[in-house]
C-alpha positions in Angstrom: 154.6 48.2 -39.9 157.2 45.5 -38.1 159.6 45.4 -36.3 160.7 41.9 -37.8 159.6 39.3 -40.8 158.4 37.2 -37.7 156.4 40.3 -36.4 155.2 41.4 -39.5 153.8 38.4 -40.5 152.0 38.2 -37.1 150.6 41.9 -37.7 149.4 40.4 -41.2 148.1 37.4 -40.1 146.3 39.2 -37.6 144.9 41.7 -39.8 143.7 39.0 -42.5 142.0 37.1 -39.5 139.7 40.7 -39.2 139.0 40.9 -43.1 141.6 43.0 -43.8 143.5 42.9 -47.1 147.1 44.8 -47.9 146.5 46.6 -51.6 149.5 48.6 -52.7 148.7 51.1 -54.9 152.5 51.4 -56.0 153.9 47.9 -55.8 152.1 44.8 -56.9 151.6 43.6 -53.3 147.7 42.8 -53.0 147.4 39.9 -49.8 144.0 38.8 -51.6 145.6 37.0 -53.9 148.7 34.3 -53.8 150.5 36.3 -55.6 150.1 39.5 -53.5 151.1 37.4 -50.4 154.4 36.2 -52.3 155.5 39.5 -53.2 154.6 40.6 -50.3 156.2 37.9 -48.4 159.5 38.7 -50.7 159.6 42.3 -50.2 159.9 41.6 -46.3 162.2 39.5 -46.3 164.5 41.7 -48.8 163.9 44.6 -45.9 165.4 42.5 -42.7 168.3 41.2 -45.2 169.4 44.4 -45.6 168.6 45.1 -41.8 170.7 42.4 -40.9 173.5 43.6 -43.5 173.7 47.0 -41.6 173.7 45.9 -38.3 176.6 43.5 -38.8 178.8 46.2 -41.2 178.2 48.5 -38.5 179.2 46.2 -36.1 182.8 45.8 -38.0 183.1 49.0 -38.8 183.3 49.4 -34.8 185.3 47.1 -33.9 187.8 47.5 -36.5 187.5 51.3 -35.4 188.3 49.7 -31.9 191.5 47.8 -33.3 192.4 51.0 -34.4 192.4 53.3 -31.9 191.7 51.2 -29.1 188.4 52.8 -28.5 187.8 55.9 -26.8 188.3 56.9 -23.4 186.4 56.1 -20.5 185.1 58.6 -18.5 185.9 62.5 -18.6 189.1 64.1 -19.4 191.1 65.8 -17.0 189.9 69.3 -18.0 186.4 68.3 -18.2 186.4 66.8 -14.4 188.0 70.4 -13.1 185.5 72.2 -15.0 182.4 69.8 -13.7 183.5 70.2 -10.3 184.2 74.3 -10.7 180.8 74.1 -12.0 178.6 72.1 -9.2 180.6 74.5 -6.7 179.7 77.4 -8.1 176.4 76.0 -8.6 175.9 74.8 -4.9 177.2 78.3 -3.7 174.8 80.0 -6.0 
């Protein structure tokens, strides 16, 4: 429904300034009451925690990949180029 707990929110706020209330018929998130918003408010911040947990173990899971192995190659392989170029000449002499 967001993108963030600051865009969210805005999407809420926006919504609440039309008349329209978040019910959840699974979790106890209801925005009509104080309550509801708290949970509510709770549960969003729980989902870009994690968010935020992901990105940055991904992010050191690559670099220490990186450490590693130094990171892969740049570009393509030696084969690769004399097939690309055996292929756009074949392909310009059709």
């Amino acid at each position: 429904m967001g993108r963030s707990l600051k865009h969210l929110l805005q999407v809420v706020g926006n919504l609440q300034q039309l008349g329209v209330r978040l019910v959840s018929l699974t979790d106890a998130i209801n925005t009509t009451s104080a309550q509801g918003r708290l949970v509510f408010n709770l549960f969003v911040s729980l989902v870009e925690f994690e968010r935020e947990l992901i990105r940055e173990r991904t992010h050191a899971g690559l670099a220490a990949a990186h450490a590693r192995v130094g990171g892969r190659q740049r570009g393509l392989s030696k084969q690769a180029e004399r097939t690309a170029i055996i292929a756009e000449t074949r392909y310009r002499e059709q």
